[in-house]
Residue, then its C-alpha position, 0 to 999 in steps of 0.5 A: x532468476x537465482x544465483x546458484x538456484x539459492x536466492x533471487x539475483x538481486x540479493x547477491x547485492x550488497x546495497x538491494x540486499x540492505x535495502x530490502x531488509x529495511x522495506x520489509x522490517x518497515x512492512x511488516x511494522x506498517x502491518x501490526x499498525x494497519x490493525x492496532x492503531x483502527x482497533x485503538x480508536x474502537x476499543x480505547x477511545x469508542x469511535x463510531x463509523x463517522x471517527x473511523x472514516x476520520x481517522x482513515x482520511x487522516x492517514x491518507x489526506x497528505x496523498x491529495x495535498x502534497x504528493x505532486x509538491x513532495x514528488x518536485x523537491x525530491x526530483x530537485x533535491x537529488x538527496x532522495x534516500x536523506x530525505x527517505x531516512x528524515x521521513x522514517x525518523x519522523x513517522x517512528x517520533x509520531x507514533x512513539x508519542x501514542x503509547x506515551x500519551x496513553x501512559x500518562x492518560x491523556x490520549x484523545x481521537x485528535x491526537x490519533x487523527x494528527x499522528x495519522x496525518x503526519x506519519x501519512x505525510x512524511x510516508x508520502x515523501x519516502x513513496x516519491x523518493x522510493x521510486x526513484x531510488x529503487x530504478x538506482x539499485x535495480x537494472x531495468x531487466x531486474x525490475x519485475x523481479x525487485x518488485x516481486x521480492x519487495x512485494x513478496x515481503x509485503x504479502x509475507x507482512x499481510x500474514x507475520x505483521x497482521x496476526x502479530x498485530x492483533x495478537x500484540x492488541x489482544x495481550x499488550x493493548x493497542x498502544x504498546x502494539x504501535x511501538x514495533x512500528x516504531x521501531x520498524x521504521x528506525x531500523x529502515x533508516x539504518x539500512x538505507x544510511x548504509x547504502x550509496x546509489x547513484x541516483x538520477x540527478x537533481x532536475x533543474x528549476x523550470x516552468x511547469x515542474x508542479x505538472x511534468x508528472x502529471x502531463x506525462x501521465x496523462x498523455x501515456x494512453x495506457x498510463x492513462x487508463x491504468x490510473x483511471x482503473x486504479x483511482x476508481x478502485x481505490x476510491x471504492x475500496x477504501x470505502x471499504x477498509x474504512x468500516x471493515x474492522x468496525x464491521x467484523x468486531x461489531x457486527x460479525x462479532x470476531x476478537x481482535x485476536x481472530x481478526x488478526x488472525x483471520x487476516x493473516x492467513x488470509x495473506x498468504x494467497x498475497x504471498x502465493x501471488x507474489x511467487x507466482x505473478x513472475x510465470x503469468x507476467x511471462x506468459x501474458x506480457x505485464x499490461x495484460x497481468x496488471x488488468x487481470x489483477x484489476x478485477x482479481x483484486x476487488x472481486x473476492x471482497x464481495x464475500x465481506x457483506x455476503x458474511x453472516x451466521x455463526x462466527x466460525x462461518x463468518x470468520x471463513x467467509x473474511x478469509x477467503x475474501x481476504x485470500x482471494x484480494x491479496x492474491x489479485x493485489x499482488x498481481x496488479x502491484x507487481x505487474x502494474x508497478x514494473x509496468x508504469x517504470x519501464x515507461x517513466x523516464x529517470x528525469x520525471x521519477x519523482x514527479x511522476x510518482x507523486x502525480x501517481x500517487x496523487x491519483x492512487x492515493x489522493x482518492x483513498x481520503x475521500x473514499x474513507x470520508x464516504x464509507x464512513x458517511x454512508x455506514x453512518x447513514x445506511x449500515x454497514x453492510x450496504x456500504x460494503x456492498x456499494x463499495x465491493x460491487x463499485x470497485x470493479x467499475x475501475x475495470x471501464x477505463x482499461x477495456x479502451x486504453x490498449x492494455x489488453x491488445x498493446x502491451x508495452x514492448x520491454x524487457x520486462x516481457x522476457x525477464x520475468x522470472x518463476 
């Protein structure tokens, strides 16, 4: 809905409002990095499949190791939006020190690998706190539309972010490219400095705390089956992303700069399916959305290894893949992310956001590590292949869950929004 037929609702407030110009500057910064800190490693440092499966775990390593540790110090510490403004601080030093190694000739794979742990650890810490700070400034009747502005800004990233990206790597160079992620997040910090939410309050120490998320989780028959579906496509789907630039430079023959661009405009079918995921949440209920955006988001990949002729073919080919996932990964995002907070409860935020993000991302690592191994091992289109087919297999463990029959009554269901 919007005030005045203007602009959404939430917007009207002053602290959404700053909080969502912080996330959407920092999305659009994570975007030219998605691109230009993989093309780094390629055209600086000559990374093979096995280097770039490396560098891929590298970034996403910390979701496994300590998403439910960080999800119980930002439930304990009450202080989650400090802890978010330390974690952009942190992530905008480690990149910084990119370009400043290249400057001085000293930049290696090791340096790529630890900046990408680290700047993917401390973003597990603001993921944990996110959740529960976005439940302060956003009443639960709101919560379909605050995901879909904060997950329209990202497909608006997918198309801005990653075409500036490859421009920047086409006439900059890489590592001058990271600097706007870097500032990126510095920008993030301010804006959350000038919010105060009332946050849920601290949890108090108790036996168990490490697994309160994750009991939670797994005994929600439909919270179930959703994570389930998701750590199976994740696993196979960065399978996928592992090798796909190496793919599409290599072996397809496409420029950074096309890539980039390829990828965004690609992006906007991201930005059509944040605009129109309000009407089809309405019309089938969130579980039903979130399911159909399990298979809308993986299938359309299938045209990446189908790919082959000459560059203007293959160059079509990616972005209607590309057009295609972003719409579905829109509809899942949205759907399952309004969907999985109208059945946490404030006292579990946090950790039940890094038992979340422990199955949602925990598997992405190792997903990365086997496409790198496989590409190495049996080329890269077979495993794009094996990853594109195995990403729908997530799609088993919904079919039982009830998501398609029980759908979570909520208020969800009646207030989304054109």
């Amino acid at each position: 809905m919007t005030a005045g037929g203007r602009l959404p609702a939430l917007l009207y407030d002053p602290a959404f409002r700053r909080y969502w110009t912080g996330q959407t500057v920092s999305l659009f910064g994570d975007q030219i990095t998605q691109i230009a800190l993989p093309l780094l490693a390629v055209l600086a440092l000559d990374a093979g499949p096995a280097q770039m499966g490396w560098l891929t775990a590298a970034g996403l390593l910390p979701s496994l190791l300590f998403s439910v540790h960080a999800g119980v110090r930002a439930d304990r510490s009450g202080r989650r939006r400090q802890m978010m403004i330390v974690a952009d601080l942190g992530r905008a030093l480690a990149l910084v020190s990119l370009p400043a190694a290249w400057a001085l000739g000293r930049l290696g794979l090791g340096q790529l690998y630890a900046v990408a742990f680290t700047v993917g650890t401390l973003s597990v810490l603001f993921e944990v706190c996110n959740a529960a700070l976005f439940v302060s400034l956003v009443p639960a009747e709101r919560y379909v539309d605050g995901n879909s502005l904060l997950n329209g800004s990202r497909a608006l990233s997918y198309v801005g972010g990653t075409s500036a990206g490859g421009a920047l790597v086409q006439l900059l160079s890489a590592p001058v490219a990271l600097l706007a992620d870097t500032a990126s997040y510095l920008t993030s910090a301010w804006h959350l400095s000038r919010i105060r939410p009332t946050e849920p309050p601290a949890a108090t120490h108790a036996k168990g705390d490490l697994t309160a998320g994750f009991r939670h989780l797994v005994r929600s028959r439909i919270l179930r089956g959703y994570y389930g579906a998701v750590t199976t496509l994740n696993l196979f789907n960065f399978s996928f992303q592992a090798v796909f630039v190496l793919y599409a430079t290599t072996e397809l023959g496409l420029s950074p700069g096309l890539l980039g661009a390829v990828l965004g405009c690609g992006a906007v079918g991201s930005v059509i399916g944040a605009l129109l995921t309000g009407r089809i949440v309405r019309r089938l209920g969130t579980g039903r959305a979130a399911l159909l955006g399990l298979f809308a988001f993986p299938a359309p990949l299938v045209l990446v290894p189908l790919a082959q002729g000459p560059v203007p073919v293959t160059a079509a080919c990616l972005l209607l893949a590309e057009f295609g996932s972003g719409f579905g990964v829109m509809l899942l995002d949205i759907a399952g992310g309004s969907m999985t907070a109208s059945l946490i409860p404030d006292t579990l935020r946090s950790r039940a956001a890094g038992a979340g993000r422990l199955f949602n991302y925990g598997i992405r690592p190792i997903g990365a590590l086997a496409g790198g191994w496989l590409a190495a091992t049996i080329g890269l289109r077979p495993t794009l292949w094996i990853a594109t087919l195995g990403a729908l297999l997530g799609l088993a463990w919904v079919l039982p869950s009830g998501l398609l029959h029980r759908v979570p009554v909520d208020v969800l269901d009646v207030a989304a929004t054109d």
